[in-house]
C-alpha positions in Angstrom: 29.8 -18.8 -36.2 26.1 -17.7 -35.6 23.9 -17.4 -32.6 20.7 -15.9 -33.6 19.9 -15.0 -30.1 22.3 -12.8 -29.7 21.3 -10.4 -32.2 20.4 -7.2 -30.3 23.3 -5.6 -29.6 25.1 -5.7 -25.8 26.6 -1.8 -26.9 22.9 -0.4 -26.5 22.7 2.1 -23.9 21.9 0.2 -21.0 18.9 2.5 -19.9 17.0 2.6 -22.8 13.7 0.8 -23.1 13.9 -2.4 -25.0 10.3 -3.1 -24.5 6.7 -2.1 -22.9 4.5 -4.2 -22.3 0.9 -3.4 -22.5 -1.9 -5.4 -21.1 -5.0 -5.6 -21.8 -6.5 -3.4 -19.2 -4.1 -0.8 -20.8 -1.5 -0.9 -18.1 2.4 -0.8 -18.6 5.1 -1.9 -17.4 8.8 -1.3 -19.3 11.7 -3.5 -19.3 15.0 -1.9 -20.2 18.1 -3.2 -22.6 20.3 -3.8 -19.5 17.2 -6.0 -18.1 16.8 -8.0 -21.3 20.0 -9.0 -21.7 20.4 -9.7 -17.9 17.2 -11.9 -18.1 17.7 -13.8 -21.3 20.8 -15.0 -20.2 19.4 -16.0 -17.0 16.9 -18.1 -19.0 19.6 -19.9 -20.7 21.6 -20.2 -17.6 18.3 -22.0 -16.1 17.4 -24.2 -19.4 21.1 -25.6 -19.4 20.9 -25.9 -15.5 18.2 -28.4 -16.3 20.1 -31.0 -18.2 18.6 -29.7 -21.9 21.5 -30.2 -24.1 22.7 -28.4 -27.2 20.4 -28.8 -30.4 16.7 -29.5 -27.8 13.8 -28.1 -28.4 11.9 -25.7 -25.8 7.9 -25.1 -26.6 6.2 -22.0 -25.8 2.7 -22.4 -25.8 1.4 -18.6 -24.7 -0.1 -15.3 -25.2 2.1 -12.4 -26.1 4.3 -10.9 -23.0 7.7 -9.6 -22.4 8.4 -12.7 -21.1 7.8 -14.6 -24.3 10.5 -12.7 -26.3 12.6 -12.4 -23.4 12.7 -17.0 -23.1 12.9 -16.7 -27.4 15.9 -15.1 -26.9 17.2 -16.8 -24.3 16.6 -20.3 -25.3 18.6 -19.6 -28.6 21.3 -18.1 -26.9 21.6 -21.5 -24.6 22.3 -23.3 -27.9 18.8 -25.0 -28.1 15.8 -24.5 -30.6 13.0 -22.5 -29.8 9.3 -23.6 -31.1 6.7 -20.9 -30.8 3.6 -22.5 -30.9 -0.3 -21.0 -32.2 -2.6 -21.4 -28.9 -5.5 -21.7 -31.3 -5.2 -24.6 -32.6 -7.0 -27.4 -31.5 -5.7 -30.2 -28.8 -4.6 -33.3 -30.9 -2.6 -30.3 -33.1 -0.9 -29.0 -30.1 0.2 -32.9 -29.2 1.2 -32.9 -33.1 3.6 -30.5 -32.7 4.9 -31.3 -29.5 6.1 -34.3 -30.4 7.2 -33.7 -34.5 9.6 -30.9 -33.0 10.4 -33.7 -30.1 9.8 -30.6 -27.9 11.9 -31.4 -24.3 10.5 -28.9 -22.4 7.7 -26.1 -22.4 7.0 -22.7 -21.2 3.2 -22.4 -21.1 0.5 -19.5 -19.5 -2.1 -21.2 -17.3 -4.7 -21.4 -20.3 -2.3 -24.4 -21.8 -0.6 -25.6 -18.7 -2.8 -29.0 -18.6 -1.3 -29.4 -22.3 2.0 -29.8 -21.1 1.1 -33.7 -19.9 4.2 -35.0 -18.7 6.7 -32.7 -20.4 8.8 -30.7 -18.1 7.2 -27.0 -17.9 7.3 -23.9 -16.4 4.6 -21.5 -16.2 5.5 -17.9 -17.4 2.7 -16.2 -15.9 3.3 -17.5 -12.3 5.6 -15.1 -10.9 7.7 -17.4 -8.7 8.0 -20.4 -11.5 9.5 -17.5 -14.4 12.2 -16.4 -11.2 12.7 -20.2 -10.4 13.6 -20.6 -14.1 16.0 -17.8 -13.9 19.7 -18.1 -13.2 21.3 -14.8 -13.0 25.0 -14.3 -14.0 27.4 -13.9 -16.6 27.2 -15.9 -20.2 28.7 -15.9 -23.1 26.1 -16.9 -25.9 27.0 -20.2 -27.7 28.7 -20.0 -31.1 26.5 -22.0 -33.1 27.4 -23.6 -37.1 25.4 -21.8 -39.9 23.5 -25.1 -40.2 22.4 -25.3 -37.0 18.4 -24.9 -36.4 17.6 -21.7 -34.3 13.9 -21.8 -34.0 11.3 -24.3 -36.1 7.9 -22.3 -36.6 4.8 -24.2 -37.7 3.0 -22.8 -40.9 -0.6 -22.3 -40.2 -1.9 -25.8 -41.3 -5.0 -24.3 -43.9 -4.5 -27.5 -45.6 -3.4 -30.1 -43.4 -1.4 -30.6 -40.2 1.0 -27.8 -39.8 4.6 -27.9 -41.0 7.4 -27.5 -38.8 10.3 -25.0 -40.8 13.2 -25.2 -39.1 14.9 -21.7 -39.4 18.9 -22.0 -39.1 21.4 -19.8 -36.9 23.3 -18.9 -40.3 20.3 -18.1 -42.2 18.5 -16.0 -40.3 21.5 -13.6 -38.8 21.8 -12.8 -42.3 18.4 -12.0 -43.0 17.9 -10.0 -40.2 21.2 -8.0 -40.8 20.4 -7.6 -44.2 17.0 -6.1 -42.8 18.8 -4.1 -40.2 21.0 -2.7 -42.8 18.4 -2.0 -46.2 15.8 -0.1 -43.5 16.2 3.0 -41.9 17.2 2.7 -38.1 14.3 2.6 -35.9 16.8 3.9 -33.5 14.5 6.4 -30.7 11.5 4.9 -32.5 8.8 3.1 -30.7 7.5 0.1 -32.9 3.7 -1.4 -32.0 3.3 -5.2 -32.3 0.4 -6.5 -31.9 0.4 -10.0 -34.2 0.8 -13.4 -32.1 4.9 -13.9 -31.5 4.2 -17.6 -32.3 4.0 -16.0 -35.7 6.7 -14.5 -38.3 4.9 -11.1 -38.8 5.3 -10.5 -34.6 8.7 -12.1 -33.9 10.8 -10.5 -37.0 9.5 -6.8 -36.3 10.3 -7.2 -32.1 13.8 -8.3 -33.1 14.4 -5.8 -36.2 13.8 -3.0 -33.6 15.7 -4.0 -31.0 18.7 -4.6 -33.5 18.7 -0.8 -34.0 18.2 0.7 -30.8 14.2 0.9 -31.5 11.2 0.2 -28.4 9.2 -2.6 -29.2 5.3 -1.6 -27.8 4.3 -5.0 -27.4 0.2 -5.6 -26.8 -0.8 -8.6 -25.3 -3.7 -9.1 -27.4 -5.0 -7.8 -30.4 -8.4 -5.9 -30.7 -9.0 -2.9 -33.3 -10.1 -0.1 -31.3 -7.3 -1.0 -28.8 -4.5 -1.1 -31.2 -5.8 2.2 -32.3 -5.5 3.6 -28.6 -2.2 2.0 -28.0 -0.5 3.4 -30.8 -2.3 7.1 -30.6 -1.2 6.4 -26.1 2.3 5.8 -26.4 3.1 7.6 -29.6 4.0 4.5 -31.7 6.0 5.7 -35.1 6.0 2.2 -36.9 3.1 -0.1 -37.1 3.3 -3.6 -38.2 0.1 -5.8 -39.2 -1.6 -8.3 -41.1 -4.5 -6.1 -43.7 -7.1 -8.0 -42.0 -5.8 -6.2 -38.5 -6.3 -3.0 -40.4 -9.2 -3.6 -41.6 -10.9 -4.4 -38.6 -9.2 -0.7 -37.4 -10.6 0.9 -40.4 -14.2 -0.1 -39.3 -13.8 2.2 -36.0 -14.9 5.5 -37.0 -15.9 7.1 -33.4 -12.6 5.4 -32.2 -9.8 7.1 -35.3 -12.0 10.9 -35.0 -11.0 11.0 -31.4 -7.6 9.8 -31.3 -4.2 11.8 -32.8 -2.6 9.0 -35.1 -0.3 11.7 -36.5 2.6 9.8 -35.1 2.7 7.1 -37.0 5.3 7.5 -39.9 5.5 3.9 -40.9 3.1 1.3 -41.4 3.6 -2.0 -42.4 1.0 -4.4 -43.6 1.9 -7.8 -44.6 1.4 -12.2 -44.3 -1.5 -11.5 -46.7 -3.2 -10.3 -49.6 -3.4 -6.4 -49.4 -6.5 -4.3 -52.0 -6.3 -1.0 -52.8 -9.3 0.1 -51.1 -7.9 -0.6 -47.6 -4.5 0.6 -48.7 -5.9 4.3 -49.4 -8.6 3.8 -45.9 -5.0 3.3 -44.4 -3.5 6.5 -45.6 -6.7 8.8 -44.4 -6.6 7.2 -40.9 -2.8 7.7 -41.0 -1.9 10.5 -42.6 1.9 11.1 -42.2 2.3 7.1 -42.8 4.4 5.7 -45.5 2.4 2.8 -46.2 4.2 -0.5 -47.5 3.3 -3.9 -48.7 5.8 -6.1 -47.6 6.1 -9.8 -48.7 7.8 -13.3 -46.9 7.4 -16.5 -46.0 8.3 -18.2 -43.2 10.3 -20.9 -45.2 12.8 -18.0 -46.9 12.6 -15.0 -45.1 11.4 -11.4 -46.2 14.0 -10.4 -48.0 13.0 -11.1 -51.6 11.8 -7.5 -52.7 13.2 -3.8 -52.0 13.7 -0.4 -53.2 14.1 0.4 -57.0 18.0 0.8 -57.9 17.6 4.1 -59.3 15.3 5.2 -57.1 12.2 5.0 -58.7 8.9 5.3 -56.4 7.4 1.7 -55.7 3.6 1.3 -57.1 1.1 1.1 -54.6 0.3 -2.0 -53.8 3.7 -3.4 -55.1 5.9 -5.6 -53.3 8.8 -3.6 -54.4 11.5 -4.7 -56.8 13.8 -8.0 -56.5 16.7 -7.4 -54.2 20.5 -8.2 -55.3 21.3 -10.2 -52.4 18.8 -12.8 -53.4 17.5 -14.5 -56.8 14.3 -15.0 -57.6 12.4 -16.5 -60.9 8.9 -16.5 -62.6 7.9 -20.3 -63.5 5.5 -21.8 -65.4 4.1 -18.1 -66.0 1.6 -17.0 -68.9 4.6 -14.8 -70.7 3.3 -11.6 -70.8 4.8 -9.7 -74.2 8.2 -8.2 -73.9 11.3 -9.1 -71.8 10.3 -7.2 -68.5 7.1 -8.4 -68.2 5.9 -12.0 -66.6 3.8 -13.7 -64.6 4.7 -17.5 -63.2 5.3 -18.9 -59.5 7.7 -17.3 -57.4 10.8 -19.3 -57.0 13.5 -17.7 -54.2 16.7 -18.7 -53.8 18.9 -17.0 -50.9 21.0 -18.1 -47.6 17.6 -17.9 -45.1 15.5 -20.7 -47.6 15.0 -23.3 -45.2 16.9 -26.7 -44.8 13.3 -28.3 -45.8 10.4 -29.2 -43.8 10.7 -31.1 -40.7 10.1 -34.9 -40.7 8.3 -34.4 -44.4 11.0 -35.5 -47.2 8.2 -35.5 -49.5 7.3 -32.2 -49.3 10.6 -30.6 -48.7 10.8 -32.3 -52.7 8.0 -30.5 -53.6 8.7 -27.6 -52.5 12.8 -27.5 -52.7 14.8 -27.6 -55.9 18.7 -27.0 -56.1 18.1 -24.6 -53.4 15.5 -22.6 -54.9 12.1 -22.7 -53.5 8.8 -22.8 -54.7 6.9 -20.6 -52.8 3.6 -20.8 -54.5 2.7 -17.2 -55.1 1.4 -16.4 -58.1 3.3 -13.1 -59.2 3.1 -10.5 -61.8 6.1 -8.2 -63.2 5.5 -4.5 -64.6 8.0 -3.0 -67.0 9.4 -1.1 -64.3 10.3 -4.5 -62.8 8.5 -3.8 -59.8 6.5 -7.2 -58.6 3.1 -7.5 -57.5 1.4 -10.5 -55.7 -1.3 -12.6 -57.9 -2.8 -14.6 -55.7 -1.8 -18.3 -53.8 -1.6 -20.9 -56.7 -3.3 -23.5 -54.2 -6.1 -21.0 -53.6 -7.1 -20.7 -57.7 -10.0 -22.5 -58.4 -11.6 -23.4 -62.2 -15.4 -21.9 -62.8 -16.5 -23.0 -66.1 -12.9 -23.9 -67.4 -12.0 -20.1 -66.4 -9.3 -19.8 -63.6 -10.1 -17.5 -60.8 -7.7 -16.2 -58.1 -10.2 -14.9 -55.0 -7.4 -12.3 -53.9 -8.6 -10.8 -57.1 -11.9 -10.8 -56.9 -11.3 -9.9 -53.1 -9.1 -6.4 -54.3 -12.5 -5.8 -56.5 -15.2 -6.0 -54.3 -13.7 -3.7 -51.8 -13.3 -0.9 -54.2 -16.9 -0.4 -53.7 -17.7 2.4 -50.8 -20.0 0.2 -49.4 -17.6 -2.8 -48.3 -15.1 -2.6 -46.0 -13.4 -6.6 -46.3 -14.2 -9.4 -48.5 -13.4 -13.2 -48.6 -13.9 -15.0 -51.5 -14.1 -18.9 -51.2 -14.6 -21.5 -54.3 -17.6 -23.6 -53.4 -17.7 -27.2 -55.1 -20.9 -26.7 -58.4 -21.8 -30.0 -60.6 -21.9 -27.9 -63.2 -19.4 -25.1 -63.2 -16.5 -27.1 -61.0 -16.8 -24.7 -59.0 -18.3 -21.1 -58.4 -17.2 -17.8 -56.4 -18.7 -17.3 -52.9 -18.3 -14.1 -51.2 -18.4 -13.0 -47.6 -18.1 -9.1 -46.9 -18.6 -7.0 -44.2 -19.9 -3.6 -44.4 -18.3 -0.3 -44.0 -19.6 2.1 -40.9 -22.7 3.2 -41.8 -23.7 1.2 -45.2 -25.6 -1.5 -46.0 -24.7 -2.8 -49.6 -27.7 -5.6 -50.5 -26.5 -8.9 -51.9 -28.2 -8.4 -55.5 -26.2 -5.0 -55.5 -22.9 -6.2 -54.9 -23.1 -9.6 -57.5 -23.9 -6.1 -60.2 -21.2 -4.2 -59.1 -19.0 -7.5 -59.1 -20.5 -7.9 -63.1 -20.0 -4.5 -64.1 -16.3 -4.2 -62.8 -14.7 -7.5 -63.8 -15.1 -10.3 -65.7 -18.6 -12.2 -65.4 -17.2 -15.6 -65.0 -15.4 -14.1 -61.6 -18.9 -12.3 -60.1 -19.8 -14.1 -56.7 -23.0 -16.5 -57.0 -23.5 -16.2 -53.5 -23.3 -13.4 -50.9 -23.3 -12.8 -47.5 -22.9 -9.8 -45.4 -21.2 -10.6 -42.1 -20.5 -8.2 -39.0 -17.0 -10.0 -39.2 -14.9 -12.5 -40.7 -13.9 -15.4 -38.4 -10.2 -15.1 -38.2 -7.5 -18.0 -37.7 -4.8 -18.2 -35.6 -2.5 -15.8 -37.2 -5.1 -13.1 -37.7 -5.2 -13.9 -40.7 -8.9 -15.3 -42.6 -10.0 -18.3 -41.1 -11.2 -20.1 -44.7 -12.0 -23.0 -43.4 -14.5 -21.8 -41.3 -16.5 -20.0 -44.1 -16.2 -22.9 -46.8 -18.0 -24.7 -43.7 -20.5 -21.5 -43.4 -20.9 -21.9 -47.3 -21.7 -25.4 -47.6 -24.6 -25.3 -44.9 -26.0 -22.1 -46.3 -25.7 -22.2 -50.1 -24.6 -25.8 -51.5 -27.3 -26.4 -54.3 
């Protein structure tokens, strides 16, 4: 039996700090293990009060604060399933969710309050609603089957309405004790997270620290130079990120030369495509970092990839090497020569894969087979073993009967000094099928022309790949989970450069 809400231990020392939480005019406030525990069991003391019953769901629609984790927590403990929603999304999506989850009740911040429409809610910011919530006094966690859905997250909708992914009680204790237990202890170590907790990146690192007796530095919102100033302020060791976090920070030259970053000894970028330009920019802003690239998906968990067994140094930019607790395959791949070599569709198979998506048997058959599923990453296999991400196989487009990947051609364009991020979009070409578009923005103190960057695109890959269209952008719009927002520059494409 299985309660994923009870993973952080109840032996922690009772003083230590669980959690600070840091708003956005930089102020702090701490909340201690004993004060955690205390208060997520008084938050599913006060969901059960209220008639929910085993197995309902509980939205929460809000920006990141101690409160959030603490009602995460709480609502699995009570035996009901917890469904972090994106704030960014638009209105009729909000309603989407809220009623494919058949969310019961909600826990909102004022911003989304007048979304709640005539579902039960409580308001997490107002001081006396959260304490009215609240039921202080002793609880024992319910033991819940393996099977049992914990939490559903929504994936981020790029091509469609979002996907609910139910993640079960069973599943997930494992993952994150096999996490707890392949990674050394954060124990004493303060962990920054700064990525929205309605997404995986946020949620998996606050819990992973707490399960070994780390201090989650928890920012309310995100900006570069303010992540910078949060971890050099409270002497953060492990950072956790998306790249396109990072490179936003990378861009903040006046803000890294005043600042003493030598306290980070972990950073971890992941939930995206990662090039090796911003992987080194990450080293010389954080010097005594160990820098990885970590992989996972929301439907299976991150737990595909990890050390070499022998001990062998992972590549830069690798993923690492497949993991024995969980199987993986290469399918439909080109067949590189020799037997430890591939390329193909990652397929995983492991205890965390998802039941299948919610209220979509279609898709669940899509994307489900005998367990195994089809996550839709294109990877690549060295000799050594060691597996490196491709690209997203729904993201490769055909220019001229030649297929291009844009994470590629991405990785390419920001090995030159002069570009800082790209974006690289297939825009719809009578001729061609399609043809590379890129969007980049500039490093501190450059100014790359468009003519020069479609050379240096020519003369450092293949010509079929070489962006017909360029512009240079201050920034790139981002979506909900920090990640690119695509969408919005196909849109910025087809105004400004359709032919």
């Amino acid at each position: 039996m299985h309660n994923l809400g009870e993973i952080i231990p109840r032996d922690l020392p009772t003083e230590n700090i669980w959690l600070t939480e840091v708003a956005a005019d930089d102020s702090a406030r701490d909340i201690s293990v004993a004060e955690f525990h205390e208060t997520a069991d008084a938050v599913a003391r006060g969901l059960l009060a209220r008639g929910l019953k085993r197995g309902a769901a509980v939205g929460i629609l809000a920006h990141n604060s101690a409160e959030y984790l603490l009602a995460y927590f709480g609502i699995m403990r009570a035996g009901l399933v917890a469904v972090p929603i994106n704030y960014k999304v638009a209105k009729p999506t909000v309603e989407h969710i809220l009623k494919d989850a058949q969310v019961q009740f909600l826990l909102v911040d004022e911003d989304w309050a007048h979304l709640a429409g005539a579902l039960p809610h409580v308001r997490m910011d107002r001081p006396d609603q959260w304490r009215e919530l609240l039921d202080f006094g002793p609880y024992t966690p319910l033991a819940m089957a393996a099977e049992e859905h914990a939490t559903i997250l929504y994936t981020s909708g790029s091509t469609g309405l979002p996907k609910g992914v139910p993640l079960t009680h069973g599943g997930y204790v494992w993952a994150a004790e096999l996490m707890r237990d392949s990674l050394p202890p954060m124990t004493d170590k303060r962990v920054l997270v700064a990525a929205p907790l309605y997404h995986m990146n946020g949620l998996i690192l606050s819990a992973l620290s707490g399960m070994t007796g780390g201090q989650v530095v928890l920012m309310r919102q995100f900006s570069a130079t303010r992540y910078l100033e949060t971890a050099a302020a409270h002497r953060c060791h492990v950072l956790t990120s998306v790249p396109t976090m990072i490179a936003m920070a990378v861009r903040e030259p006046e803000t890294i030369r005043r600042l003493d970053l030598s306290c980070v000894e972990k950073l971890i970028m992941g939930s995206a495509p990662l090039s090796e330009a911003l992987f080194d920019r990450a080293g010389e802003i954080f010097p005594n970092a160990a820098i990885s690239n970590s992989w996972g998906t929301t439907e299976s968990s991150p737990v595909a990839f990890g050390p070499h067994p022998d001990g062998l140094a992972i590549p830069k930019l690798s993923l690492g090497y497949p993991t024995p607790h969980a199987e993986m395959k290469l399918v439909g791949g080109s067949g590189v020569e020799g037997p430890d070599e591939n390329e193909g569709v990652l397929w995983v198979r492991n205890p965390a894969v998802m039941p299948g998506y919610l209220n979509r048997p279609e898709e669940t058959e899509k994307s489900i087979k005998d367990g195994w599923y089809n996550t839709g990453d294109i990877m690549r296999r060295d000799g050594g073993g060691f597996i490196f991400f491709v690209g997203r196989a729904d993201d490769m487009f055909v220019c001229g009967g030649e297929n291009i990947y844009p994470a590629e051609v991405e990785r390419l364009l920001e090995t030159h000094p002069g570009i800082a991020q790209a974006a690289v979009i297939p825009l719809a070409d009578d001729i061609k099928q399609h043809i590379p578009v890129a969007f980049v923005v500039a490093t501190p103190n450059a100014a790359p022309g468009v003519e020069e960057i479609k050379q240096y695109a020519l003369a450092n890959g293949p010509a079929y790949q070489h962006p017909r269209f360029v512009a240079v952008l201050r920034e790139l719009p981002l979506a909900g989970t920090n990640k690119i927002d695509r969408r919005a520059l196909l849109a910025h494409a087809e105004t400004e450069f359709k032919r």
